[in-house]
Backbone bond lengths (Angstrom), bond angles and torsions (degrees), N, CA, C in turn:
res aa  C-N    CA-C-N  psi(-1)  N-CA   C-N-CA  omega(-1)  CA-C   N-CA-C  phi
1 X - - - 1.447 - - 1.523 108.39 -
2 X 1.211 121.41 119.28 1.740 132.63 159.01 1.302 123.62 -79.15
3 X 1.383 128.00 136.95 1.452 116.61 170.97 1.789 98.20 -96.26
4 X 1.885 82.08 139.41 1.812 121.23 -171.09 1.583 90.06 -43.19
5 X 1.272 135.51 -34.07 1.714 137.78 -142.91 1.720 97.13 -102.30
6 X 1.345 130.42 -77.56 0.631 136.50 174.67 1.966 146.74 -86.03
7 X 1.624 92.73 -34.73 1.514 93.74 147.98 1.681 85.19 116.03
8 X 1.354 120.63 2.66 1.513 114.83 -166.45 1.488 96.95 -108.95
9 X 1.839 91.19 157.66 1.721 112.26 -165.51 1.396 103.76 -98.22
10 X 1.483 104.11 -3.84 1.851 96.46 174.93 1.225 114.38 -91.20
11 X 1.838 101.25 83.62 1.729 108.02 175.72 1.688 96.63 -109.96
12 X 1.137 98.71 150.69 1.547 116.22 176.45 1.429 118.63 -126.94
13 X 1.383 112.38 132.54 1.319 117.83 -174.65 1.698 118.34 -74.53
14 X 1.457 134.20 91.52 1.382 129.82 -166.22 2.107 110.14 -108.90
15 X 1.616 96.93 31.07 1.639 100.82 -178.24 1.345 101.53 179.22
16 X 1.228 122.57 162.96 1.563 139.11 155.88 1.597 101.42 -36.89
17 X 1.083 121.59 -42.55 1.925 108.80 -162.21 1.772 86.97 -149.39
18 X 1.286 132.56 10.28 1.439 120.09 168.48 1.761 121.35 -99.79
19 X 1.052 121.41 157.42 1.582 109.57 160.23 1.449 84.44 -151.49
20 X 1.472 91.73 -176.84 1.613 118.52 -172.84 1.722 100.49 -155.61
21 X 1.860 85.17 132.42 2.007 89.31 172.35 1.426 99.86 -97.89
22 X 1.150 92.73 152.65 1.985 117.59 -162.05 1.851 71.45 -97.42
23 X 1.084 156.89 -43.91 1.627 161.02 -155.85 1.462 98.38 -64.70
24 X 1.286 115.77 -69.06 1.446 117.19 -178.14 1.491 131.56 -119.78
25 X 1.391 103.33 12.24 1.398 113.77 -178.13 1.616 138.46 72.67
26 X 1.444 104.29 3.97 1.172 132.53 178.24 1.745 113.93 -76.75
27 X 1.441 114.02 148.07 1.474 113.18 -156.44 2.330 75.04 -124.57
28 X 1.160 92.86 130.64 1.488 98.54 166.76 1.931 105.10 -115.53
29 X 1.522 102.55 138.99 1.675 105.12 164.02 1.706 98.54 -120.05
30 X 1.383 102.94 134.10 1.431 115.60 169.34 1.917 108.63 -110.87
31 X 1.279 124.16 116.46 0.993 140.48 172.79 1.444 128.27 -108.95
32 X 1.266 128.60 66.83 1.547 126.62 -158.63 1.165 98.84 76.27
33 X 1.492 117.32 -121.18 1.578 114.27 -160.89 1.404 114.33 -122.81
34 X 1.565 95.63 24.50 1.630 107.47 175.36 1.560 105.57 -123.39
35 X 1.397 108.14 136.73 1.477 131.32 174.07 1.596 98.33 -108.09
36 X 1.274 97.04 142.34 1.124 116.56 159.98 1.572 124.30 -139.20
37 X 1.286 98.48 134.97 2.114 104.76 -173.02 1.261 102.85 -93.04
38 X 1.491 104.04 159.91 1.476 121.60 173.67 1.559 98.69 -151.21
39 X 1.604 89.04 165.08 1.483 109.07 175.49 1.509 106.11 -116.49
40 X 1.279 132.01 114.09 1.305 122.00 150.11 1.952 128.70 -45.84
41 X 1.180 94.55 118.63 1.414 92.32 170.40 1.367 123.03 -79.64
42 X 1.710 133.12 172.53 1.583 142.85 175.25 1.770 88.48 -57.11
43 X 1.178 123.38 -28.52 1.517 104.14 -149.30 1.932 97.37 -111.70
44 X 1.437 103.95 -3.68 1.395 123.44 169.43 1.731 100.40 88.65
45 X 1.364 133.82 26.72 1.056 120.31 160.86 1.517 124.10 -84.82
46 X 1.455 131.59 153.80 1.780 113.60 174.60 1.418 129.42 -82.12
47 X 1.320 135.82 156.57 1.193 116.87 171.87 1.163 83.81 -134.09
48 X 1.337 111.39 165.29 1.912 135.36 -156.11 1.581 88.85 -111.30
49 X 1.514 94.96 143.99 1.248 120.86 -156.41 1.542 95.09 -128.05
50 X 0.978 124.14 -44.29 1.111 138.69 164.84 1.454 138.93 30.31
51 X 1.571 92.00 -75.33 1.719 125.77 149.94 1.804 118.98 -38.22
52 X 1.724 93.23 -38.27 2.116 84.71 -179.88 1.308 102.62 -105.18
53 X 1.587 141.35 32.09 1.088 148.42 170.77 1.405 110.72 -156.08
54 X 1.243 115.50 112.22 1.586 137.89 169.97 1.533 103.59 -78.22
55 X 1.293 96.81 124.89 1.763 107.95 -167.70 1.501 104.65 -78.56
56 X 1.467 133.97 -1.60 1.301 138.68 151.73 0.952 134.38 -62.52
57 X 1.939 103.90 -35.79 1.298 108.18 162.62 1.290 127.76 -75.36
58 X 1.253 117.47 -11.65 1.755 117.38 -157.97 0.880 95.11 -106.88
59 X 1.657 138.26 -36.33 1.445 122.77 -170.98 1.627 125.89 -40.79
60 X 1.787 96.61 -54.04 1.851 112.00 173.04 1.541 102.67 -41.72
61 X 1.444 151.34 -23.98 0.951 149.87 151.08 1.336 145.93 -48.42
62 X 1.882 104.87 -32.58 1.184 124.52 166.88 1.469 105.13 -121.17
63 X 1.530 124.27 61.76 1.298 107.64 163.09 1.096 137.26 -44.23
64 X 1.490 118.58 -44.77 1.544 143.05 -158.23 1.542 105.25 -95.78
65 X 1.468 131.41 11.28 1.261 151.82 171.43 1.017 138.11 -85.63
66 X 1.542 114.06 8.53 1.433 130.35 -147.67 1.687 106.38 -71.77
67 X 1.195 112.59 137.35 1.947 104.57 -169.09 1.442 75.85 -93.90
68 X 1.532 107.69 155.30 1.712 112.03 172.68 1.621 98.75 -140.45
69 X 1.471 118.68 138.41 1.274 119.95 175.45 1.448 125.17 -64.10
């Protein structure tokens, strides 16, 4: 698995359907067949990333990611 942002394999699993790359600091949620990015803030809140990654594109990236109810 690569992160969509930076391209690095040091992702870590920190939830049922979250991870975070240790590469660029970015927190990914996979929900069915939607990802969604974030940015960690200095003060640890997220901001949505969203907008520079189309969740159509990123999925082909996390095939093996599938969130399941």
């Amino acid at each position: 698995m690569k992160c969509p942002n930076c391209g690095s394999k040091d992702i870590g699993k920190i939830g049922s359907h979250q991870f975070y790359c240790w590469g660029c600091f970015i927190e990914l949620t996979v929900n069915g067949e939607k990802m969604s990015v974030y940015q960690v803030e200095e003060d640890g809140t997220l901001s949505s990333l969203d907008d520079l990654f189309c969740g159509e594109e990123a999925v082909p990236e996390f095939p093996q990611i599938q969130a399941t109810s």
